[in-house]
N, C-alpha and C positions, 0 to 999 in steps of 0.2 A: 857170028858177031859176039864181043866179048860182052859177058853180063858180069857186073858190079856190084857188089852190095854196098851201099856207106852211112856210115853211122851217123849218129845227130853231131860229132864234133867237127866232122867236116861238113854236109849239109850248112851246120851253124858260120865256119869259116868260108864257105864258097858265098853264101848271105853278106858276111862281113865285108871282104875286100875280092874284089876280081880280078886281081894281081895274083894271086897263089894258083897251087895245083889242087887245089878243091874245088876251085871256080873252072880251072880250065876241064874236069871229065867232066864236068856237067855242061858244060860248053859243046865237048866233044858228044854228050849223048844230044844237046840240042840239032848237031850236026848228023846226027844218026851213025856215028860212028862206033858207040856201044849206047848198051844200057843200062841204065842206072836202074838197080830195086833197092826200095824204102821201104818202109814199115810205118804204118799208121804212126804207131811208136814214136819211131823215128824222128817222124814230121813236125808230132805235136809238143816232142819233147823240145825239136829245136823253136817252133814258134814260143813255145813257153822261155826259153832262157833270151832268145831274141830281144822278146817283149819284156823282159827284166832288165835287159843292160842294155840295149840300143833298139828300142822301139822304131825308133825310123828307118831300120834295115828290114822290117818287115815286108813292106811293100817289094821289096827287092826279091826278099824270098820265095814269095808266088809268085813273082814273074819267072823266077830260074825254075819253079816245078810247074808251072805250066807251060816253058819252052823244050824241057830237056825231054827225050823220050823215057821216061820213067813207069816201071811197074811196083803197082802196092803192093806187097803181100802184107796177110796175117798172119799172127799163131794162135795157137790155142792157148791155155792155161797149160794144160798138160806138156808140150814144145818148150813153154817157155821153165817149166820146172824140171824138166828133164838137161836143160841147158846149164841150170841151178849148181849141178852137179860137177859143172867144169868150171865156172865163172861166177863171182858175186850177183847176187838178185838185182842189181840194180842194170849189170848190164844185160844178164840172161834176156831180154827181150833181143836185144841185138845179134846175139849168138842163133839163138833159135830161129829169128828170120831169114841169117845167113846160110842155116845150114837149110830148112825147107828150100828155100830159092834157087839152089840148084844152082850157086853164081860159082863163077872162074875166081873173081879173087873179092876179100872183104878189106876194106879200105877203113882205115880210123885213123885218128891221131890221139887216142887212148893210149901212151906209152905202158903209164902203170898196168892197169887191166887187163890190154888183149898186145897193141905188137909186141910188150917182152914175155909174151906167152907161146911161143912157135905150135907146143903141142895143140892148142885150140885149133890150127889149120885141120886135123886131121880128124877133130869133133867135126868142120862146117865142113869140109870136104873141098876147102879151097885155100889158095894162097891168101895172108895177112900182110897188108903192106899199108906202108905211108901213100900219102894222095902224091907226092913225090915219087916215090917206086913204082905206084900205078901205071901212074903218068907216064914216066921213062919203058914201061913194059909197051904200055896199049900201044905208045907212040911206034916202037920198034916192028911193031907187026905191021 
């Protein structure tokens, strides 16, 4: 089964609208068709911006992580500063959970930061794609 990693900017957009392809893999992990890993991180960085610009999406959001089959991971300090070295500190949390995770592909729509970065796939040991390329991948299999 395909495992996922996805960052707080989709997490944040699957929250927002259920139309997109950020809604649909988390759909698809509800389905058990893969799964999605988050990171504490993750979670709390999207309830934090949630709760800054559309609070009443929040309720939404723990309903999509407590239906989707989702695993937490952690890092360490040390994961996440060693990540430091390829990637801004701000995202290095998301990189270092990527690459522990041991996932098939890391999913964002972080253009600046991580998709126009190709060489990152080869730090997280997986493909970097739009929730749109995901999408079109998982679907294919």
């Amino acid at each position: 089964m395909q495992r996922i990693f996805i960052d707080s900017s989709v997490l944040f957009a699957a929250a927002y609208s259920t139309s997109g392809h950020s809604f649909d893999l988390l759909h698809m992990s509800a389905q058990g068709k893969i799964i999605v890993v988050l990171s504490d991180f993750v979670i709390e960085e999207t309830r934090q911006n949630l709760a800054a610009s559309n609070p009443e999406k929040l309720p939404l959001l723990e309903k999509i992580i407590n239906a989707a089959k989702i695993e937490i991971i952690e890092t360490s300090k040390e994961e996440v500063l060693d990540a430091c070295q390829h990637i801004t500190l701000k995202d290095a949390p998301i990189l270092a959970a990527a690459k522990i995770a041991k996932v098939n592909v890391l999913v964002s729509l972080d253009k600046k930061h991580i998709l126009s970065h190709p060489e990152l796939a080869t730090y997280v040991g997986a493909a970097i794609l739009s929730p749109k390329e995901a999408f079109e991948r998982i679907a294919k299999d």
